[in-house]
C-alpha positions as CSV (number, residue, x, y, z in Angstrom):
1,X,-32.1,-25.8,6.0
2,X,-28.4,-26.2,5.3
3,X,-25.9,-25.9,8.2
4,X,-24.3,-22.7,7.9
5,X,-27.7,-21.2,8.4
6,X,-27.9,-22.3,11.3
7,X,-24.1,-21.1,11.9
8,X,-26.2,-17.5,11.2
9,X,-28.8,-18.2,13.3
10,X,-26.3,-18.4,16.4
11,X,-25.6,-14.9,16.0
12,X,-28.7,-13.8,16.0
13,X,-29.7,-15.3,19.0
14,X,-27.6,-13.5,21.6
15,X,-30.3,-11.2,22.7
16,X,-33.7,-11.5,23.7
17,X,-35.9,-13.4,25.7
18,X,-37.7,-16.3,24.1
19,X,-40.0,-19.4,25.2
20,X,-37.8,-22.9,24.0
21,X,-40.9,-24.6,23.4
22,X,-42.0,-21.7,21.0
23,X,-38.5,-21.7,19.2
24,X,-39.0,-25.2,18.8
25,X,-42.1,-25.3,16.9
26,X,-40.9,-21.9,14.6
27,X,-37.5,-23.8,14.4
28,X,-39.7,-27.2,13.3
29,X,-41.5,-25.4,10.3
30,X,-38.9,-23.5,9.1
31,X,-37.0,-27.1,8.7
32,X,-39.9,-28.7,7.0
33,X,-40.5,-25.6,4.4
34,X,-36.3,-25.1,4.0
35,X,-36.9,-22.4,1.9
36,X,-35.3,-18.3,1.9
37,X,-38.2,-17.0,3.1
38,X,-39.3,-18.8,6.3
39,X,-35.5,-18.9,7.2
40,X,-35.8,-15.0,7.1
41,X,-39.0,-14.9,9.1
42,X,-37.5,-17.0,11.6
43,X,-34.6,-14.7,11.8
44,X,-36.6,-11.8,12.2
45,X,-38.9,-12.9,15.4
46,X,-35.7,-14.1,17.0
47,X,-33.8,-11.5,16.9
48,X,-33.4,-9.1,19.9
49,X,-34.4,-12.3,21.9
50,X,-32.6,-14.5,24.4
51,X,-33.2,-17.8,25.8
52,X,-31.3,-19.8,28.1
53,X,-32.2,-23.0,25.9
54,X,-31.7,-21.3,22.5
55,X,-28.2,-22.8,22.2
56,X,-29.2,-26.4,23.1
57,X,-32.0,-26.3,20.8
58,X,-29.5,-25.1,17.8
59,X,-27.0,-27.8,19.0
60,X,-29.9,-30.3,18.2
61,X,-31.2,-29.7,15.3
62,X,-27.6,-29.3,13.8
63,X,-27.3,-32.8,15.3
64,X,-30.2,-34.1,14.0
65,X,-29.5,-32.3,10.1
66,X,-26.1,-33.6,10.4
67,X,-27.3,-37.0,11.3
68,X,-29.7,-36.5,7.9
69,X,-26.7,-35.8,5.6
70,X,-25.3,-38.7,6.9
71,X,-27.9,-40.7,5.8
72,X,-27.9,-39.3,2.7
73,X,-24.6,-39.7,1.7
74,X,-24.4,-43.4,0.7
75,X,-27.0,-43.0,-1.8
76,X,-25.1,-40.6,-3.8
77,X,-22.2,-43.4,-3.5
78,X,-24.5,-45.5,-4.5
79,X,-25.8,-43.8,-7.4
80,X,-22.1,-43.1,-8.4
81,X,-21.0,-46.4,-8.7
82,X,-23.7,-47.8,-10.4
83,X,-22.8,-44.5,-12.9
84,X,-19.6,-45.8,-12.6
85,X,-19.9,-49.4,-13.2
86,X,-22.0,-48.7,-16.5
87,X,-19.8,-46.8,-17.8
88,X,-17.0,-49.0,-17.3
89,X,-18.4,-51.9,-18.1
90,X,-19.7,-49.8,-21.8
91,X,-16.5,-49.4,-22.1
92,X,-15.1,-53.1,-21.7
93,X,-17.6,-54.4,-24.3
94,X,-16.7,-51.9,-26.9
95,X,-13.2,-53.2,-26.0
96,X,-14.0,-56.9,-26.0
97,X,-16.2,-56.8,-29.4
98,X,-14.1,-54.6,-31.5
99,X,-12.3,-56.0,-33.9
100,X,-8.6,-55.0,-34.7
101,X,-6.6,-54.9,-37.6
102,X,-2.9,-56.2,-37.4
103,X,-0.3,-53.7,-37.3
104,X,2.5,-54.7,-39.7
105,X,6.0,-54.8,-38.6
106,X,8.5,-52.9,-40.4
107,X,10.7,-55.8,-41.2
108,X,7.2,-57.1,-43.1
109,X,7.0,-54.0,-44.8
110,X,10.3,-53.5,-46.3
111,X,10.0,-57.6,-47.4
112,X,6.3,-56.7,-49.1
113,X,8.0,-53.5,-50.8
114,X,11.4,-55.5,-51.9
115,X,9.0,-58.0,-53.0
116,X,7.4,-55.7,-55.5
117,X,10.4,-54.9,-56.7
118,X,12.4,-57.7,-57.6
119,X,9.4,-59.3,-59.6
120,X,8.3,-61.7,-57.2
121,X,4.9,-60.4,-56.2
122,X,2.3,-62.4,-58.5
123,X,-1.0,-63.7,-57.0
124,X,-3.6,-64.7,-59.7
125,X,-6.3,-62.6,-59.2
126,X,-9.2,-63.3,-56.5
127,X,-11.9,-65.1,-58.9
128,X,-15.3,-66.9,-57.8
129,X,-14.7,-70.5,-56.6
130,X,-15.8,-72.4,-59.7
131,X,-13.2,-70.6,-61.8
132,X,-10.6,-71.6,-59.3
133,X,-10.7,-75.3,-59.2
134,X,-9.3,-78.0,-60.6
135,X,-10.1,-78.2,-64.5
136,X,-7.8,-81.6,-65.2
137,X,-9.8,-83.8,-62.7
138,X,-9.9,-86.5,-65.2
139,X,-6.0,-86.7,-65.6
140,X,-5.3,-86.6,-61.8
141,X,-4.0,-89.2,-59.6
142,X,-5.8,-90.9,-56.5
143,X,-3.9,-89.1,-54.5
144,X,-4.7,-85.7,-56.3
145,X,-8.5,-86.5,-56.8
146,X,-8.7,-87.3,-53.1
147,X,-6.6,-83.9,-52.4
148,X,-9.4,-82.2,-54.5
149,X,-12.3,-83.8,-53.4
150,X,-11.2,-82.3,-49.9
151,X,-11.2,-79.0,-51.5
152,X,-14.8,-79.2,-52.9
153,X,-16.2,-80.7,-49.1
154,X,-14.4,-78.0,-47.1
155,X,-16.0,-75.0,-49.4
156,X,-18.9,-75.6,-48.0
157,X,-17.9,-74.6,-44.7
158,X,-17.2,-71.1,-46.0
159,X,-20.0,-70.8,-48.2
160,X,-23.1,-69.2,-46.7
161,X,-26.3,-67.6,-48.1
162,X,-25.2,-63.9,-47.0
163,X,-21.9,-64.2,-48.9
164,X,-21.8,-62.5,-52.1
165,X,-18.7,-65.1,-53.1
166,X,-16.2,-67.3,-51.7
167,X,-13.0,-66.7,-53.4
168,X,-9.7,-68.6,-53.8
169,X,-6.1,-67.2,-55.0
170,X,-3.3,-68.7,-56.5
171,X,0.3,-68.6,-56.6
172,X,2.6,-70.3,-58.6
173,X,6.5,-71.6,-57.7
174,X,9.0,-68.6,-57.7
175,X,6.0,-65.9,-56.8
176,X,3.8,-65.0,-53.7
177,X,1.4,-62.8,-52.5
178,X,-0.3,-60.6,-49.6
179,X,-3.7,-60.7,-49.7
180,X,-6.0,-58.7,-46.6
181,X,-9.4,-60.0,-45.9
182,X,-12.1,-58.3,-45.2
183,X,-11.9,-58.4,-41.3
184,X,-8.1,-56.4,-42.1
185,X,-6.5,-59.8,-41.6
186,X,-3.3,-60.4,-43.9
187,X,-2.2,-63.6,-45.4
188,X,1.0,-63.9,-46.7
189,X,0.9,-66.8,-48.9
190,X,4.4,-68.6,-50.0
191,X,5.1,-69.8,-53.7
192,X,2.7,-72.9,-54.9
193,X,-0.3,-71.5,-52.0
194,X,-3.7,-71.7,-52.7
195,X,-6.0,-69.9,-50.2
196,X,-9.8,-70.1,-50.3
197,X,-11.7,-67.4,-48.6
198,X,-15.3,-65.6,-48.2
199,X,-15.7,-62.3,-49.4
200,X,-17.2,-61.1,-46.5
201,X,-17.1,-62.8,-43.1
202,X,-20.5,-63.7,-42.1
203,X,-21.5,-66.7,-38.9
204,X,-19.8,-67.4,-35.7
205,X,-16.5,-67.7,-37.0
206,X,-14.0,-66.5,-40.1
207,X,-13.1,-69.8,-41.6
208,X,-10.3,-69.9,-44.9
209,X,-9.2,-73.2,-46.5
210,X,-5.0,-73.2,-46.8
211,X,-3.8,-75.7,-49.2
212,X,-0.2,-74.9,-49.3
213,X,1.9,-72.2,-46.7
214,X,1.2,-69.1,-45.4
215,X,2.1,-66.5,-42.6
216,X,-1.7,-65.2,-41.0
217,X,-1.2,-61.8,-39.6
218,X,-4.7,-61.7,-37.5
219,X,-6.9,-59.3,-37.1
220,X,-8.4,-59.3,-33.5
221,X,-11.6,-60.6,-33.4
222,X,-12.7,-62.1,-29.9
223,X,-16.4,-63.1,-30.5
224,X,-15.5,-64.9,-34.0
225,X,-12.4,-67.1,-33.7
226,X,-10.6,-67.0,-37.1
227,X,-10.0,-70.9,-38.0
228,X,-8.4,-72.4,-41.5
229,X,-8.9,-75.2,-42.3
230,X,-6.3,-77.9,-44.0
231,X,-6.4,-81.5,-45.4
232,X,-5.1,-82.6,-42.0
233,X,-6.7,-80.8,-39.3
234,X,-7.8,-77.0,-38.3
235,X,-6.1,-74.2,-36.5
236,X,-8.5,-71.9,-34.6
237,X,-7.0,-68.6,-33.4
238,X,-8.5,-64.8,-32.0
239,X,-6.2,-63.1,-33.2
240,X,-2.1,-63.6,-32.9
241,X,0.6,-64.6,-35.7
242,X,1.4,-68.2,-36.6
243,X,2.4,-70.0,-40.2
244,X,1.2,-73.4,-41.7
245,X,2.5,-75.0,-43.9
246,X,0.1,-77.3,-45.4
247,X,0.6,-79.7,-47.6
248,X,-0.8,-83.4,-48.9
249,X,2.7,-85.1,-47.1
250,X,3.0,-82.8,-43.8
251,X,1.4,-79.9,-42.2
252,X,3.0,-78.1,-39.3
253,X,2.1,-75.1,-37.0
254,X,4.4,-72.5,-35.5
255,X,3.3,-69.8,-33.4
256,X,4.7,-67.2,-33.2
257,X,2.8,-64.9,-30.9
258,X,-0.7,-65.4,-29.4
259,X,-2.2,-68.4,-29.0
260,X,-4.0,-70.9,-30.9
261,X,-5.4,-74.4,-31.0
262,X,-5.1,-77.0,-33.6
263,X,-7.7,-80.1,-34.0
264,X,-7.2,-83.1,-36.2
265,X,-9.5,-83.6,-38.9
266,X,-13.1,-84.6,-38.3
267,X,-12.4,-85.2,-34.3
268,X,-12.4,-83.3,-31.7
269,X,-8.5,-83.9,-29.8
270,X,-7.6,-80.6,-29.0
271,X,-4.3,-79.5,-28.6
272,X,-3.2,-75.4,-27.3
273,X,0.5,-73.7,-28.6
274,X,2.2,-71.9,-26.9
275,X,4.9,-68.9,-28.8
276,X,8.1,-70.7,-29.6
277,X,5.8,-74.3,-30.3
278,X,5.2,-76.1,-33.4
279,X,2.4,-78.8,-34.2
280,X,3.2,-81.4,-36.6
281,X,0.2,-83.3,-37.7
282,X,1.0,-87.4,-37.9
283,X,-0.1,-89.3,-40.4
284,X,-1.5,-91.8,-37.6
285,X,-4.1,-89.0,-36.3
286,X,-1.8,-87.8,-33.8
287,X,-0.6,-83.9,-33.3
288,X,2.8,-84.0,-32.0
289,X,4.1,-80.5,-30.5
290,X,7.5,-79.3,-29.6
291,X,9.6,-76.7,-28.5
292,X,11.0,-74.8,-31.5
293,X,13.4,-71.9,-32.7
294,X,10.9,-70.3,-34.7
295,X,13.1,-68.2,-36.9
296,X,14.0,-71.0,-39.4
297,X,10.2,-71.3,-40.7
298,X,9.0,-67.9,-40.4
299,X,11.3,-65.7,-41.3
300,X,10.2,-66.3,-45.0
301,X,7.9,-64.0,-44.1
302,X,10.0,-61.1,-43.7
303,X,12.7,-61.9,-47.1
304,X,15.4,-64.1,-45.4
305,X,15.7,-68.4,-46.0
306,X,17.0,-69.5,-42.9
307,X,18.7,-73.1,-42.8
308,X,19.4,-74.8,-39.6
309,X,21.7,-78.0,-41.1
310,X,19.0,-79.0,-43.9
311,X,20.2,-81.8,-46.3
312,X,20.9,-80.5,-49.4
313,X,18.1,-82.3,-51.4
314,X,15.5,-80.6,-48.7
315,X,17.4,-76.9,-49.2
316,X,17.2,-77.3,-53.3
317,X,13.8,-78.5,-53.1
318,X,12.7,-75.3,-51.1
319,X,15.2,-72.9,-53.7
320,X,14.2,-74.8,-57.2
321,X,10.3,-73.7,-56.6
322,X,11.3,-70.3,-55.2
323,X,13.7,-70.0,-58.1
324,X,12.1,-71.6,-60.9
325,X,15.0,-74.0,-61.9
326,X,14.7,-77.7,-61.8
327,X,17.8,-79.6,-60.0
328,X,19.9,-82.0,-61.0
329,X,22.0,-84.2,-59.2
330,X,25.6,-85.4,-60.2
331,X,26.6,-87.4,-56.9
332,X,24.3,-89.1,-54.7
333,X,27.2,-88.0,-51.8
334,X,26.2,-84.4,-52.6
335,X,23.0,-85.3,-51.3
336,X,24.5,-86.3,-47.6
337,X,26.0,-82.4,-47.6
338,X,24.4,-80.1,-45.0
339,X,23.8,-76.7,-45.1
340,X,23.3,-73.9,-42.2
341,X,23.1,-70.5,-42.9
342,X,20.9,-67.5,-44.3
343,X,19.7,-66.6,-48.0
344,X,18.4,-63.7,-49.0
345,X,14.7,-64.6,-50.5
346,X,14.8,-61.8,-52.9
347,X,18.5,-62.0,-54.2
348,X,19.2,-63.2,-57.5
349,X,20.5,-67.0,-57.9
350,X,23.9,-66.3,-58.3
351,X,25.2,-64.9,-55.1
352,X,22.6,-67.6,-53.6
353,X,24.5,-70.9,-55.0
354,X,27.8,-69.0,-54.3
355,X,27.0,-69.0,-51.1
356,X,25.9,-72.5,-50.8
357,X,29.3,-73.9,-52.3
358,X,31.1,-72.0,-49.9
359,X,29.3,-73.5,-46.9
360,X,29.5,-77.0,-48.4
361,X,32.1,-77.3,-50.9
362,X,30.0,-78.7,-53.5
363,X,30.1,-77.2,-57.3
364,X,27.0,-75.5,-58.1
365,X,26.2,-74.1,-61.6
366,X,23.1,-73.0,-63.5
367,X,22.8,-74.1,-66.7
368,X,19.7,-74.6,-69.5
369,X,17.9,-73.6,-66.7
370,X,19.1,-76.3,-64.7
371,X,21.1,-75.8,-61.2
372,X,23.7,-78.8,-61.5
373,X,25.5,-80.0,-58.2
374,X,28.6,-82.0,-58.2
């Protein structure tokens, strides 16, 4: 019986003569049966009585209904925040295990579509991994065969039965390329990169062999850490944006967003980044990390060469792969010459060298495919 029956019940109880102990027991089944009809049976023997007690007994059993509600009431809370809680907490696993793709800046955009246009897109096409190694083992160095035989011992930590391949591309000096993988991650891999690479991501983890540089845009993945693997150590991200540059002499780190870990070869020294840090990888088994302006080694990434007081050997080693000319030398003072400044990466060689002379007032020329400084 709900309480503004009993609000209607006052009014009808204003006339008429009735024993309390009687109204109790009518009042006591029509509580326990709660439904229309006994409420209107009730109604009809009490009205055109009175009772002195009638109002006390009305005052009571709204007391004791109320004191039922009351009773009630936390076990709808209850049930609505248990509602509540699996809901949310549906919610923050969908959240936590999905996996996101990277959303491309616009600056990286307009670099991928200048790119394309000025020729300098080229990546030799995704092939299975025994077409992509090395056919000349016979004719390499120690240092090279060792370099290789990395290679071949790493591909197995990509390699599992559910793949349908593990693939690898190229690119040579003067070109690069954007490959996505199939998570949505993109790798934008610098002239002279080779990138090996599942075609599907199966396991705990997304694991790519770098053997060169690259910029990895990340696609969020918090339940497999994305790790890539180089001769020198490992870099183990979620998902974020950092570039290594990975090569037989050096291999450094820079983060740029996010965060990430990097762990030296086959131990298991640990070292976090932070945004704005690179990791340099010592030839002694040490990581080394400092504060850095990052700009100077990513912005690659975007179509700019940035130069923060580079010997001049160092900047014309970076420009004669990018540009495809070798470099010669005239004066071993030219070599002491520094340079600061920015280069536009997709700009033809001209305007480049022009712009180096200026900064340095050394003589720079092209000729039989030769950039000559004096």
């Amino acid at each position: 019986m709900q309480l503004h029956e009993f609000d209607k019940l006052k009014e009808l109880m204003v006339q008429g003569e009735i024993d309390a102990e009687e109204l109790r027991q009518r009042y006591d089944i029509a509580s326990s049966i709660d439904d229309e009809r006994a409420m209107q049976q009730l109604k009809e023997k009490c009205l055109g009585n009175e009772s002195d007690n009638a109002q006390e007994e009305i005052q009571e059993r709204e007391y004791r209904l109320q004191s039922t509600h009351n009773r009630r009431l936390p076990l709808y809370a209850i049930a609505a925040a248990v509602a509540l809680f699996i809901v949310g907490g549906l919610f923050w696993y969908r959240q936590y295990t999905a996996v996101t793709p990277p959303v491309l800046s616009q600056e990286t955009l307009k670099a991928m579509q200048m790119s394309k246009e000025s020729g300098h897109t080229e990546g030799i096409s995704p092939m299975p991994l025994t077409a992509a190694l090395h056919p000349q083992k016979s004719e390499e160095s120690d240092a090279e065969a060792s370099h290789e035989a990395w290679i071949d011992d790493a591909i197995e930590i990509i390699q599992h039965p559910a793949n349908k391949a593990a693939m690898s591309v190229d690119t040579r000096n003067g070109k690069e390329y954007w490959l996505t993988l199939s998570d949505g991650t993109v790798v934008h891999l610098n002239n002279g990169t080779r990138v090996i690479y599942p075609e599907h991501f199966v396991g705990e983890s997304r694991d790519v062999i770098l053997d060169g540089e690259a910029y990895f845009m990340v696609a969020k993945d918090r339940r497999h850490p994305f790790v890539v693997h180089t001769l020198a150590g490992e870099v183990k991200v979620y998902g974020t944006e950092f570039n290594v540059s990975a090569h037989q002499q050096k291999t450094e780190v820079v983060l740029v967003n996010g965060s990430v870990s990097v762990t030296l070869g086959a131990t298991s020294f640990e070292r976090m980044l932070q945004p704005g840090q690179m990791a340099t990888f010592g030839a002694q088994g040490t990581i080394y990390v400092e504060d850095v302006d990052v700009e100077p080694y990513v912005a690659w990434n975007t179509g700019t060469f940035v130069f923060d007081n580079i010997p001049m050997q160092q900047l014309m080693d970076v420009l004669s792969k990018w540009y495809g000319f070798e470099v010669v030398f005239l004066s071993s003072d030219a070599w002491e010459k520094h340079f600061t400044g920015e280069i536009d990466r997709y700009g033809s060689i001209k305007p480049t060298l022009e712009a180096i002379s200026q900064v340095t007032g050394l003589s720079l020329r092209v000729s039989d495919g030769k950039i000559i400084i004096e």
